[in-house]
C-alpha positions in Angstrom: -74.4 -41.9 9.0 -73.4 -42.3 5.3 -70.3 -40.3 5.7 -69.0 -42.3 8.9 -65.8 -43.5 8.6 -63.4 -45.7 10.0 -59.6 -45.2 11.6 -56.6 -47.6 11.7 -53.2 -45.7 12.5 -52.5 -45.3 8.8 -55.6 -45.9 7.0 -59.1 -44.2 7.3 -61.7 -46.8 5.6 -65.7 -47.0 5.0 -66.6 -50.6 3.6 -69.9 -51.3 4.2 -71.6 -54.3 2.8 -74.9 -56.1 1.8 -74.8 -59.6 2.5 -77.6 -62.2 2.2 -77.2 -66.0 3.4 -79.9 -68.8 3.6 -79.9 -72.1 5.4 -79.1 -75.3 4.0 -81.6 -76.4 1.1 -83.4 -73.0 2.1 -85.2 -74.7 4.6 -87.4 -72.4 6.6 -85.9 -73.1 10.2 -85.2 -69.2 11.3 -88.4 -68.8 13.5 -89.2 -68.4 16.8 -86.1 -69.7 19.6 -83.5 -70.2 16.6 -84.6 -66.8 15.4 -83.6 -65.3 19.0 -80.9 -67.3 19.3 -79.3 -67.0 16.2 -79.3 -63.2 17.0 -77.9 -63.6 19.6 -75.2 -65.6 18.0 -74.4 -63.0 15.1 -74.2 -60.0 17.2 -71.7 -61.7 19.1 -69.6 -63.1 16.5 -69.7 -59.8 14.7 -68.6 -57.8 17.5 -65.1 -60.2 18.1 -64.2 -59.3 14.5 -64.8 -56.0 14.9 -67.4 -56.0 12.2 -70.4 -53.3 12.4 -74.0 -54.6 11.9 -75.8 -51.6 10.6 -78.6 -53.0 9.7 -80.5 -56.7 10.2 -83.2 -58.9 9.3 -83.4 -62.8 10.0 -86.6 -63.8 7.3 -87.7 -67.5 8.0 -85.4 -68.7 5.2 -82.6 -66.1 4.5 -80.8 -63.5 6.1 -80.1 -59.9 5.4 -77.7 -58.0 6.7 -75.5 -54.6 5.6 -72.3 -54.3 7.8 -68.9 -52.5 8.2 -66.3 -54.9 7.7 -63.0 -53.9 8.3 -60.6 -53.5 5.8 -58.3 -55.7 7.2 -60.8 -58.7 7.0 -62.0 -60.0 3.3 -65.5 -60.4 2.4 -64.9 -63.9 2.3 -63.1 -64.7 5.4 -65.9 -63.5 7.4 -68.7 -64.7 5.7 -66.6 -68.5 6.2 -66.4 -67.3 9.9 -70.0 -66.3 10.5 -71.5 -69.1 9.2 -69.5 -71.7 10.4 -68.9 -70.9 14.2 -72.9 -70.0 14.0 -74.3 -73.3 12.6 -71.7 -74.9 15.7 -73.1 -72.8 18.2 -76.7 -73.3 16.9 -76.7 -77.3 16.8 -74.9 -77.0 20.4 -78.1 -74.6 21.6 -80.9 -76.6 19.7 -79.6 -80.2 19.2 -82.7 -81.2 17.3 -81.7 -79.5 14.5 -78.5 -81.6 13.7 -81.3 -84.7 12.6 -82.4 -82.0 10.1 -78.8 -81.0 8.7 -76.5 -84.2 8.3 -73.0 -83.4 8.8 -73.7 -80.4 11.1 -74.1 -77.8 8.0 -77.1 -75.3 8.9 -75.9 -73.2 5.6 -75.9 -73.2 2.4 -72.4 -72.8 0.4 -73.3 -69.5 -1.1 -74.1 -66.1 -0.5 -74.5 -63.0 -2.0 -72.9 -59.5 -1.2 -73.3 -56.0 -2.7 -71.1 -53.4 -2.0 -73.3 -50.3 -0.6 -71.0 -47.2 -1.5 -73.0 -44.0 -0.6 -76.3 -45.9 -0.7 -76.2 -47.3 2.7 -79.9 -45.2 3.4 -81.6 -46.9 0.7 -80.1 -50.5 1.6 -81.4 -50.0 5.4 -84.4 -49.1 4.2 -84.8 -52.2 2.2 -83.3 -54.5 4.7 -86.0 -53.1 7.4 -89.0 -53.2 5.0 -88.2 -56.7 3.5 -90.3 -58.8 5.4 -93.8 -56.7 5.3 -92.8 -56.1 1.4 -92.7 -60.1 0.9 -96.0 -60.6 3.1 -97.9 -58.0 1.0 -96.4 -59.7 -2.2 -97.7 -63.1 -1.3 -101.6 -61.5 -0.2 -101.7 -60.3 -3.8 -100.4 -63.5 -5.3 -103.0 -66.0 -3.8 -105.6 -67.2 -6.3 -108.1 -69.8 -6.5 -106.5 -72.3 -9.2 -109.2 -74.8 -10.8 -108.6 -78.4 -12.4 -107.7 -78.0 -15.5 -109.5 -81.9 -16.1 -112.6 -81.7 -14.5 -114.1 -78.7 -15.5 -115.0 -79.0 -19.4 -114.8 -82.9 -19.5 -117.4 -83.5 -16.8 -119.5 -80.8 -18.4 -120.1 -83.2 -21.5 -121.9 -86.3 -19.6 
């Protein structure tokens, strides 16, 4: 799956890319209907541009996702695209949310993207795994934490 490539008349192409976007003030508001919806949503913007999803994950507060973008299309064009038709159509679905997001922005300006080059496996894998990898992290990371004030002071009485 690596090696697939792509075919214009003239051009033969293989950009793949790693992109990760979150919602506005990184709010956690991917759950649940939006979740489903916003699916949904992506797989059907992605498919009128052409564009490839090969792998996806919608987290509560960020999204991952490696695609095939054409080479026709920049990086940046259809990031601007994604996100913008996709907040519209999600504040026309779930109406709520536009009391949430003043100005009817449901992402945040940036995002980040990674070519993948010949590493598209290993970015899949990550991408899938992300999720129960952040769960486990956060298990390991609870701890009790004590008052730094009450412990030694109230001792002395």
């Amino acid at each position: 799956m690596a090696n697939k490539s792509y075919s214009l008349a003239h051009t033969k192409w293989m950009c793949k890319y790693h992109i990760v976007f979150t919602p506005k003030y990184r709010r956690k508001e991917i759950y649940n209907q939006v979740r489903k919806d916003l699916i949904k949503i992506v797989k059907r913007l992605c498919k009128y541009k052409g564009v490839e999803i090969v792998e996806g994950h919608m987290m509560p507060d960020h999204v991952h996702m490696l695609v095939a973008i054409p080479q026709k299309i920049s990086v940046s064009t259809f990031i601007g695209y994604l996100k913008g038709k996709s907040a519209l159509m999600i504040f026309e679905k779930h109406a709520l949310l536009k009391y949430k997001h003043g100005n009817r922005k449901f992402w945040a300006e940036g995002y980040y993207v990674s070519t993948v080059g010949l590493n598209e496996a290993t970015v899949a894998k990550y991408i899938r795994e992300q999720e129960t990898h952040d769960q486990a992290i956060d298990k390991l990371s609870i701890k009790e934490n004590k008052d730094p004030f009450s412990d030694k002071r109230s001792k002395k009485k």
